[in-house]
C-alpha positions, 0 to 999 in steps of 0.5 A: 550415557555417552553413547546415548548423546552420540546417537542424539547428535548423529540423528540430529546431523542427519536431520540437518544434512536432509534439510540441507538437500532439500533445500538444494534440490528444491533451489536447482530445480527451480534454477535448472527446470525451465519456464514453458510457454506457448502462444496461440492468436488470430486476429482480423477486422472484428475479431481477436482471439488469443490463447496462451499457456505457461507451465513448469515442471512437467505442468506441476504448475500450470496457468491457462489465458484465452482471451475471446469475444473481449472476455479474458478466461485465467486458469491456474492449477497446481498438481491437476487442481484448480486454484483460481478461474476467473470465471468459475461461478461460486460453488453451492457447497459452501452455502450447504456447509453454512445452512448446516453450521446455523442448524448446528448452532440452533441445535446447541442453543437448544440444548443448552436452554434446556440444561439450565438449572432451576431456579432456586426457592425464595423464603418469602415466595409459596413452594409450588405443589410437589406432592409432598408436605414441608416436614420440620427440617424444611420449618427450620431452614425457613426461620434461619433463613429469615434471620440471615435476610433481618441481619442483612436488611440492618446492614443494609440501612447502616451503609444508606445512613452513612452515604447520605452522611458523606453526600451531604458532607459533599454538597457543603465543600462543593458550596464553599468552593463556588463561593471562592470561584466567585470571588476570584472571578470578581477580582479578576474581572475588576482588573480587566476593566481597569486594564481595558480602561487604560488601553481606551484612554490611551488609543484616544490619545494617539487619535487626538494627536493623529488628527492634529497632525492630519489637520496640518496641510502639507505645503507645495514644497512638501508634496512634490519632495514626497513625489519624487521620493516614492518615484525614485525609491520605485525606480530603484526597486525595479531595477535591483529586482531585475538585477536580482533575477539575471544574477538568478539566471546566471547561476542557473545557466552556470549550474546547468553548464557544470552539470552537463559538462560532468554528464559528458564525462561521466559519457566519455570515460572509457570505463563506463563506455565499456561498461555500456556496451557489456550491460547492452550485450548482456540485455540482446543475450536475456532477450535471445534466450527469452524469445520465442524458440518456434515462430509461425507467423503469417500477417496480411496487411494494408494501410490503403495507400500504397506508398504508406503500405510499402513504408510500412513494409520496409520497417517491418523488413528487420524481422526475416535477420531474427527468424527469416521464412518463420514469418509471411507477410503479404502487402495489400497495396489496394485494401486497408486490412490487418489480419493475422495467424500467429504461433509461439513457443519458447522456454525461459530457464533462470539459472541462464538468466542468473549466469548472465546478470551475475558475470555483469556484476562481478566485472571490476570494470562494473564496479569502478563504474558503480563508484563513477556513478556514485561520485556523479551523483554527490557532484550533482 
C-alpha cells in the first residue's frame, strides 16, 4: 500500500515538475526569440505603396500589411494558416453547411410526425371500420367507460355549485367595502371644504389689510429716506463683491505661487535630476534597440523655393549621426517634388527591453524618486 502511494506521488511530481518546464521553456522563448520585421515603401507624387511583415519564431506566427491603391490588405497566419485577411471573401462552405443542417432538420420533423402515436378512441365516437366486429369484452369496456365519464360529470357540477357559492360570497363583501369607501370619502371630502374655507377667509383678510396700507401715500420725507436707503445699500454690495473677488484673486495667486515653488523643488533635487537622466538614457537604449538594424533609404525632395529647400535640408542633416551613407537625399532647389525609396529591417527581443526597464526600477534612487513624487502630489 505504501509503495502504492509512492508511486502516486512520484507521478504526480513528475507532472508538476513537467508543467513547470513548460511553462519555462514557453516563457524564455517568448523573452529570447526576437520580433522581426521588415518594411518595403515607395512613394511619389500620386502614388503610395507600403508593404510590411512582422513575424516570430521561425514565422510560427506571421502577419503581412501591403497597402496599395488606398486599400490596406492585413494578413495574419499561425503555422501556415490564415486566420484573418481582410480582404478575403466569405467562403461558399458555410453556406453549404447551413442549407444541409435545414435538410437535416426538415428531415427530422419528418420524422417525428410520423412516429407520433394514434389517437385514442372515445366512447361516445363510432370506431372506424377495421375489418373485425366489436366482441363482448370491447361491450364491457364500452359501458365501464360510461360510468367512469357519469361519475365525472357529478363532480363536475358539485365543484360549479360551489364556485358560484364563493363568487356570490365575493360580490356581497366587495359591495359593503365600496359602500365604506364612500363614506370615508365623504367625510374627508367635507374636511377639505372647511379647510379650504378658512384658508379663503384668511387670504381675504391679509388682502384687505394690504390694500389699506397701500391706500396710505407715503410722504416726501419717506420716499426720498427709501432712496437713499437702496442707494446705499447698492453701494455697498458693489464694493464687498469686489472686495470679495480680489480677496479670491489673491488666494488664487498665492496658491499657484506655492505650487510652482514645489514643482521647482520637486525639478532641482539632485535625486530626481538623477533619476531624469537615467529614465532619458533608459528611453535612447529601447529606441537604439527597436530601430531599424538594416536602412536604405533615398529621398528626392523639394519645396519650390530654394531657400526653404536648403532649411529643410539642414534639419533633416541629423539623420547621417544615426545611419550615415544608409540614407541619400538629393534637394531639388527648382521643383516642388517629394518622392522616395525606402528599406527596413530590425528585430525587437524583449528580455532586452525586460533588463533595461527592470534596472530603472530597481534603482534606489528610483524609489526615493517614486516617494518624491507621492509627497508632491498630497501638497498639491
Amino acid at each position: 500500500m505504501f509503495h502504492i502511494i509512492l508511486l502516486i506521488l512520484k507521478i504526480i511530481g513528475i507532472i508538476i515538475l513537467a508543467v513547470i518546464g513548460l511553462v519555462v521553456v514557453l516563457l524564455l522563448t517568448v523573452l529570447l526569440v526576437p520580433i522581426r520585421y521588415r518594411l518595403k515603401a515607395a512613394h511619389g507624387e500620386n502614388y503610395l505603396e507600403a508593404e510590411g511583415t512582422v513575424s516570430w519564431l521561425f514565422h510560427f506566427i506571421h502577419a503581412r500589411i501591403i497597402f496599395r491603391d488606398s486599400k490596406p490588405h492585413i494578413r495574419v497566419r499561425i503555422f501556415g494558416k490564415i486566420i484573418f485577411d481582410n480582404l478575403r471573401p466569405k467562403s461558399v462552405k458555410s453556406k453549404k453547411v447551413k442549407k444541409t443542417k435545414t435538410k437535416h432538420k426538415a428531415a427530422r420533423r419528418k420524422k417525428q410526425v410520423a412516429k407520433k402515436p394514434p389517437v385514442d378512441h372515445a366512447p361516445g365516437v363510432p370506431r372506424e371500420d377495421t375489418g373485425k366486429e366489436a366482441g363482448p369484452k370491447d361491450r364491457a369496456i364500452d359501458k365501464e367507460q360510461l360510468t367512469e365519464f357519469e361519475s365525472l360529470d357529478e363532480k363536475i357540477s358539485e365543484q360549479t355549485r360551489l364556485t358560484e357559492q364563493e363568487r356570490l360570497e365575493e360580490k356581497i363583501a366587495e359591495q359593503t367595502r365600496l359602500t365604506e369607501q364612500e363614506r370615508l370619502e365623504e367625510k374627508i371630502s367635507e374636511q377639505t371644504r372647511m379647510t379650504e374655507q378658512v384658508r379663503m377667509d384668511e387670504k381675504e383678510s391679509e388682502q384687505t389689510r394690504l390694500t389699506g396700507q397701500k391706500n396710505k401715500k407715503p410722504t416726501l420725507f419717506e420716499r426720498l429716506k427709501n432712496k437713499f436707503k437702496q442707494i446705499k445699500n447698492s453701494i455697498i454690495t458693489f464694493f464687498q463683491g469686489i472686495q470679495g473677488k480680489i480677496k479670491k484673486g489673491i488666494e488664487a495667486f498665492a496658491n499657484i505661487k506655492q505650487k510652482i515653488s514645489l514643482i521647482k523643488a520637486f525639478i532641482k533635487d539632485e535625486i530626481n535630476k538623477e533619476v531624469f537622466k537615467l529614465t532619458f538614457k533608459s528611453l535612447i537604449k529601447i529606441l537604439k534597440h527597436i530601430m531599424p538594424r538594416k536602412l536604405k533609404s533615398s529621398i528626392v525632395f523639394g519645396t519650390g523655393d530654394p531657400c526653404s529647400t536648403g532649411q529643410t535640408l539642414g534639419v533633416l542633416a541629423f539623420l547621417y549621426s544615426f545611419y550615415g551613407d544608409k540614407i541619400q537625399i538629393t534637394p531639388d532647389f527648382e521643383n516642388k517634388i517629394f518622392e522616395g525609396r525606402h528599406y527596413a529591417k530590425g528585430r525587437i527581443r524583449l528580455v532586452t527591453i525586460l533588463i533595461i526597464v527592470i534596472k530603472l526600477i530597481l534603482d534606489k534612487r528610483f524609489t526615493q524618486f517614486r516617494n518624491n513624487m507621492k509627497t508632491l502630489k498630497e501638497a498639491l
